[in-house]
C-alpha positions in Angstrom: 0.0 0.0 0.0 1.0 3.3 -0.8 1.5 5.9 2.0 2.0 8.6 -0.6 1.0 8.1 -4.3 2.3 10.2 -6.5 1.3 9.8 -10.6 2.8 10.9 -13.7 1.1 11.5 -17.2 2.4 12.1 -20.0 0.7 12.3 -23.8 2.9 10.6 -25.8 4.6 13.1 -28.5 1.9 15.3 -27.8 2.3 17.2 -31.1 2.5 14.4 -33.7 -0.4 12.7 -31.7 -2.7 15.5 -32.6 -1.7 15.8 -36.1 -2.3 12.1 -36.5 -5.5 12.6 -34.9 -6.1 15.1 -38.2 -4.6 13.2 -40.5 -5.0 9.3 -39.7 -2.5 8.7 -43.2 0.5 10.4 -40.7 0.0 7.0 -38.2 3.2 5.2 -38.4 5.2 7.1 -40.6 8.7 9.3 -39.7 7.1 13.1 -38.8 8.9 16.0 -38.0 7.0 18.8 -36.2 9.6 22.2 -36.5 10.4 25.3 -37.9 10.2 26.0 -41.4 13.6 26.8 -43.6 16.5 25.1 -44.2 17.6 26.7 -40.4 14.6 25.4 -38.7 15.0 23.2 -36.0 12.9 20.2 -34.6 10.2 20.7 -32.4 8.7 17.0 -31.9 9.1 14.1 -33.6 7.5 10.5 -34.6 8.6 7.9 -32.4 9.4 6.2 -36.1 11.6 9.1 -37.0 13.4 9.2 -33.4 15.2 6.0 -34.7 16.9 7.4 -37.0 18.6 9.6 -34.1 16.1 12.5 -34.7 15.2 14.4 -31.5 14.1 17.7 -30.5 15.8 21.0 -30.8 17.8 19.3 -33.4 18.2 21.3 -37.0 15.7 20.3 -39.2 18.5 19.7 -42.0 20.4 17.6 -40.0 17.0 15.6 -38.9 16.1 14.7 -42.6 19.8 13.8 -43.5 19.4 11.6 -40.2 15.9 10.4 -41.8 15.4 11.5 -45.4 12.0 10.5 -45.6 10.7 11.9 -42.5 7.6 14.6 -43.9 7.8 17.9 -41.9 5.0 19.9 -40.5 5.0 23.0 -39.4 3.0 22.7 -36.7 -0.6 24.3 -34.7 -0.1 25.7 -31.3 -3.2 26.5 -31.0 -5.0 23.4 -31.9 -2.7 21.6 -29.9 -3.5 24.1 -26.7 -6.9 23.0 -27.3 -6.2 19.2 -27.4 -4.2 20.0 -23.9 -7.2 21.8 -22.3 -9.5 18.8 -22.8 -7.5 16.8 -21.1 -6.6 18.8 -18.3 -10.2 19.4 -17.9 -10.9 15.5 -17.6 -8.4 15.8 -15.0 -9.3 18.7 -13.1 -12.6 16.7 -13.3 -11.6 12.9 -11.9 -8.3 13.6 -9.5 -8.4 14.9 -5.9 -5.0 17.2 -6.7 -3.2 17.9 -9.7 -0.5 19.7 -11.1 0.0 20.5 -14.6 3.8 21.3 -15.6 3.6 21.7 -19.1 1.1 21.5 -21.9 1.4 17.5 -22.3 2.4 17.1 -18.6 0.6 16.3 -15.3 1.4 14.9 -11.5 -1.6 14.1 -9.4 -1.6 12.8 -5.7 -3.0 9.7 -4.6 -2.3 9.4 -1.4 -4.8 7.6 0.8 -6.9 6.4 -2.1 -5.5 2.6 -1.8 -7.9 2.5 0.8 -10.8 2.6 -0.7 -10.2 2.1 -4.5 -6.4 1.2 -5.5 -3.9 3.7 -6.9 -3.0 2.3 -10.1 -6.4 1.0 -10.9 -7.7 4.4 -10.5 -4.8 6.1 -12.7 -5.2 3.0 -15.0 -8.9 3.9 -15.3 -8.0 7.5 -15.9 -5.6 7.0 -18.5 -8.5 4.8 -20.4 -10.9 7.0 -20.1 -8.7 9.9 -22.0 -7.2 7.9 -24.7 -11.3 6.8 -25.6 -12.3 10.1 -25.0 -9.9 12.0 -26.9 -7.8 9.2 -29.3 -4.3 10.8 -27.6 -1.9 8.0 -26.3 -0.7 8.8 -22.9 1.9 7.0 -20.4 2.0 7.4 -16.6 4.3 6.4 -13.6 2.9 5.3 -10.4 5.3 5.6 -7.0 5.7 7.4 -4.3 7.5 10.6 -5.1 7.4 12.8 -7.9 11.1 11.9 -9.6 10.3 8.0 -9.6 7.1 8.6 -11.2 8.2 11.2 -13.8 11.0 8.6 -14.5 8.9 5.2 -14.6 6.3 7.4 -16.8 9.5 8.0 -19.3 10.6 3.9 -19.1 6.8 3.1 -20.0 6.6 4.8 -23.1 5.1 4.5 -25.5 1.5 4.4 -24.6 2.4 2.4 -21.3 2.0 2.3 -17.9 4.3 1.2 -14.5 4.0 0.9 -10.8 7.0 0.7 -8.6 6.4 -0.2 -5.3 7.1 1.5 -2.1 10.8 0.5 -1.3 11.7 -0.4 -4.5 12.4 3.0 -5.7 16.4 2.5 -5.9 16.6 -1.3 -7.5 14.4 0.5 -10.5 16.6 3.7 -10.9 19.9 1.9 -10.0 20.2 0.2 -13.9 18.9 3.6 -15.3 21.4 6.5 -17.3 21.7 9.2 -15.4 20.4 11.5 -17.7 17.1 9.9 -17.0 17.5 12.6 -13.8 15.0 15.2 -14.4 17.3 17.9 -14.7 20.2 16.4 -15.6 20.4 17.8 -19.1 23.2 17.6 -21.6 26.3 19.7 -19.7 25.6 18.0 -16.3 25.6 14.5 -18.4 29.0 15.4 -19.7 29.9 16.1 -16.4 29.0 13.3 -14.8 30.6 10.9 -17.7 33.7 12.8 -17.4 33.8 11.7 -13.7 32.9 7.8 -14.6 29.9 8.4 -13.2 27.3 6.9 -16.1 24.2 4.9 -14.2 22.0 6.0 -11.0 23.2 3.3 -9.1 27.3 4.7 -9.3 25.8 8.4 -8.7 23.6 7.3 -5.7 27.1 5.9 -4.0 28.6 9.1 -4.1 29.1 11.1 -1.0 27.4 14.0 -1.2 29.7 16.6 0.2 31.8 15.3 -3.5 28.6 16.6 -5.6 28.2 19.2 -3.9 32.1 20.4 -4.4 31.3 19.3 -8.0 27.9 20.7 -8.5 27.5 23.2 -5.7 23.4 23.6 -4.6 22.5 20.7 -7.7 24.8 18.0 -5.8 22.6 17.2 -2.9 19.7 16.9 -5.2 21.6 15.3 -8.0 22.4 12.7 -4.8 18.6 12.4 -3.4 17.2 11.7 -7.1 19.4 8.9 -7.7 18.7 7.6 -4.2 14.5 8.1 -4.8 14.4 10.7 -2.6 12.2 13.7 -3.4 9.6 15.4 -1.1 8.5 17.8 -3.6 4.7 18.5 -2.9 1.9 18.7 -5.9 1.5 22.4 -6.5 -2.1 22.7 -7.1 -3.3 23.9 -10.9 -4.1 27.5 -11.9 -4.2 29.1 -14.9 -1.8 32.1 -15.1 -3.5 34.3 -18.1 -1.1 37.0 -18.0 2.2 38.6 -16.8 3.5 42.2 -17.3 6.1 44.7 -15.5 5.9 48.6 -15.8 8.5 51.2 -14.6 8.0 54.6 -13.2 10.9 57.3 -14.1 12.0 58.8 -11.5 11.9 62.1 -13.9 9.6 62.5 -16.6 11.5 62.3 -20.0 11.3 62.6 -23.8 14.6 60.5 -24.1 13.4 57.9 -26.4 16.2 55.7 -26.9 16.4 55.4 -23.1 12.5 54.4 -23.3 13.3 52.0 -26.2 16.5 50.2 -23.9 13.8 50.3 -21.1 10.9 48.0 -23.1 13.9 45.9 -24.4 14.8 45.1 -20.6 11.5 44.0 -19.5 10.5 42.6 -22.8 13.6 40.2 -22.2 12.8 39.7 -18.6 9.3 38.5 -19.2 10.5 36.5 -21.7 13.0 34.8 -19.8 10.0 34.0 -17.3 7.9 32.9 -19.9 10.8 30.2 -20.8 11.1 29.3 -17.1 8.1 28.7 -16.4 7.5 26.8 -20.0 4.7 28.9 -21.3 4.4 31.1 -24.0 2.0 34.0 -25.3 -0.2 35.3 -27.6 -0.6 38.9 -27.7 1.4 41.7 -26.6 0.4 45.0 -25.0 2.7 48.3 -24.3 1.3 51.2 -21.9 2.8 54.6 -22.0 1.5 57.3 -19.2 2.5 60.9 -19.8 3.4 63.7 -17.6 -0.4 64.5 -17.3 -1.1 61.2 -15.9 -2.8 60.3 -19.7 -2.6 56.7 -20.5 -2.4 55.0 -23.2 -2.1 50.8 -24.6 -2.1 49.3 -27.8 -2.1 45.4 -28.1 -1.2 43.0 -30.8 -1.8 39.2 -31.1 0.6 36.8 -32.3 1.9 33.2 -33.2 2.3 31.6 -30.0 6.8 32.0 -28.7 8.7 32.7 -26.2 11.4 34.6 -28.0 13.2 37.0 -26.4 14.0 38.5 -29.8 10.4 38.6 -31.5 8.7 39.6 -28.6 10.9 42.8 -28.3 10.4 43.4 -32.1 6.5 43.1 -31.5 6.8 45.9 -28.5 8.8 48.3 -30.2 6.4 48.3 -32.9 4.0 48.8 -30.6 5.4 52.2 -28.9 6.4 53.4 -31.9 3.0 53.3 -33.0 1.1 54.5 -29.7 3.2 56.9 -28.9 2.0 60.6 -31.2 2.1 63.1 -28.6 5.3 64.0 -28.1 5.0 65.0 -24.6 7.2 63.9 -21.6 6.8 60.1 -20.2 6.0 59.2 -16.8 5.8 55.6 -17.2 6.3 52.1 -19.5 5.4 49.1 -19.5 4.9 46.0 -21.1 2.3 43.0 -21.1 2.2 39.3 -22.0 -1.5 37.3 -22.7 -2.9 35.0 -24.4 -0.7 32.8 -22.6 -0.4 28.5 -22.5 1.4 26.3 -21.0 4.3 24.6 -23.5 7.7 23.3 -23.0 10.5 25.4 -24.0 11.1 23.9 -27.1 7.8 25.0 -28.8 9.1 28.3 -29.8 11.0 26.5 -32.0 8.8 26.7 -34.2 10.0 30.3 -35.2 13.7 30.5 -34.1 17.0 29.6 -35.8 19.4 27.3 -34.7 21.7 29.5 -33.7 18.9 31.5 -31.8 18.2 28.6 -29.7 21.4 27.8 -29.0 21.7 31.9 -27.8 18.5 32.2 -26.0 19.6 28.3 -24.2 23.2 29.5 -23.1 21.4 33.1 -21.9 19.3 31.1 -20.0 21.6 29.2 -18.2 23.4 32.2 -17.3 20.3 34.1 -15.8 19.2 30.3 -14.4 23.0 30.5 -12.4 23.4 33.9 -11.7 20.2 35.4 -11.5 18.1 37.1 -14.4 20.1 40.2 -14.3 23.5 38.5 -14.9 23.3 39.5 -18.6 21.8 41.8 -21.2 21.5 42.0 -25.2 23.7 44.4 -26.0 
């Protein structure tokens, strides 16, 4: 019996799911969801095309040299943030708690329900009822911590399902790569392989004062992970529609370029939060209040990103447009709607190569050293 139950559900290459769903001649064949160009990159992918070596955030020419037959869509963010919100709203519906972490994503606890039903014949019953009801395939992980159950959700796939039982949380990671670590992305797998240090079990032996010399902060947690150890709590589900900043000047100003550098700063910010948070946005608004306390917004809707770099283009265009009056500024400011809940790599859809690789390295930097740590020059 569990004393905590933590599940994990996961739609299985969410993207290329709902396209098949659209298009039943797509089932079975090599598809690559992704950017359009010759310097797009890969934003999901067919299970058939990932074994060819094709994975995400991968160039889109180096995906089809990998697998030249692979077709290539271009993708629907918006039909696929409507395929998400039916199931989250089956859900919100059936479970007790739930947390949604991305648009294809959800943890729900359990706990106490072996009593009177059984865990994983409740989640089993759950993940039924959404594949009949929307035709999606969708894994989950059964155990009693979020880390095991996001891992055992990723060893079921595809379209599976796994239970590991109270106390056997470290004989099922021990086998495992450690980049099967939530977290544990491509430079902390270097890392780690650098040191000899290649499967859970060798990084659970590890005394932890040695991570943490290594790692700093992520070495105690790199160390509880591989031992099954997470108390991580299911942060209840709410929709976050919007998020903006706005700056008073200290003096009221016709400087413009200063105004411009000031919406490029918080336009990057938000952005950077958007990323973080893996959602990304629809519309953009600028506000501009003048020295006689008149206020004015214009808004503009968009393809769904997360780009630092278009979303800054959209709100400069905006203030050049709003702003006619030539009188002296009082404040800025600068809005993100429309907003949905999507993985980092989504914005892909737009972005270059090399503006992924930018806007990941940025990241990193602001993730380390806080989201002042660097600008755009």
């Amino acid at each position: 019996m569990f004393e905590r139950a933590i599940v994990h559900m996961d739609l299985d290459s969410f993207f290329v799911s709902v396209e098949c769903l659209k298009n039943d001649a797509l089932r079975g064949k090599p598809l690559i969801i992704g950017g359009a160009g010759g310097r797009g990159v890969v934003a999901s992918c067919s299970y058939e095309a990932r074994r060819f070596g094709v994975h995400s955030a991968m160039p889109v020419k180096m995906a089809l040299r990998l697998c030249p037959d692979a077709l290539v869509l271009r993708g629907d963010m918006e039909d696929y943030s409507k395929h998400s919100a039916i199931v989250t709203d089956i859900i919100a519906e059936r479970s007790p708690m739930f947390e949604k972490t991305s648009i294809d994503e959800f943890y729900m606890d359990l706990s106490g329900m072996d009593r009177y039903f059984g865990c994983y014949k409740w989640s089993n019953e759950l993940r039924d009822f959404i594949i009949k009801e929307t035709g999606l395939p969708i894994s989950f992980g059964l155990s009693i911590n979020k880390t095991v159950s996001k891992i055992g959700t990723g060893e079921a796939k595809p379209n599976g399902k796994i239970q590991i039982a109270p106390g056997n949380e470290k004989q099922f990671l021990a086998p495992l790569s450690t980049n099967k670590i939530p977290g544990v992305g491509k430079e902390t797998y270097k890392r780690l392989s650098f040191m000899g240090v290649r499967t859970v079990r060798i990084l659970s032996e590890i005394p932890v004062k040695l991570l943490e010399r290594e790692f700093g902060i992520m070495g105690k947690s790199l160390w509880q992970k591989a031992n099954g150890i997470d108390y991580a709590q299911i942060e209840p589900y709410t929709e976050q529609k919007s998020m903006s900043s706005e700056r008073t000047l200290s003096e009221d100003t016709l400087d413009l370029e200063k105004i411009r550098r000031m919406i490029r700063d918080m336009t990057d910010k938000l952005a950077f939060e958007l990323r973080k948070d893996q959602k990304l946005c629809s519309c953009v608004t600028v506000k501009i209040r003048y020295a006689d306390f008149n206020t004015y917004t214009k808004q503009k809707k968009i393809a769904y990103t997360a780009s630092d770099k278009e979303l800054c283009k959209q709100a400069l265009s905006l203030f050049e447009s709003v702003y006619e009056r030539r009188q002296l500024i009082r404040l800025i400011g600068v809005k993100f709607s429309g907003m949905v809940h999507g993985s980092p790599q989504i914005r892909l859809f737009e972005d270059t190569e090399e503006q992924v690789q930018l806007m990941q390295a940025m990241d990193r930097i602001r993730n380390r050293f806080g989201k002042d740590s660097i600008h755009w020059a």
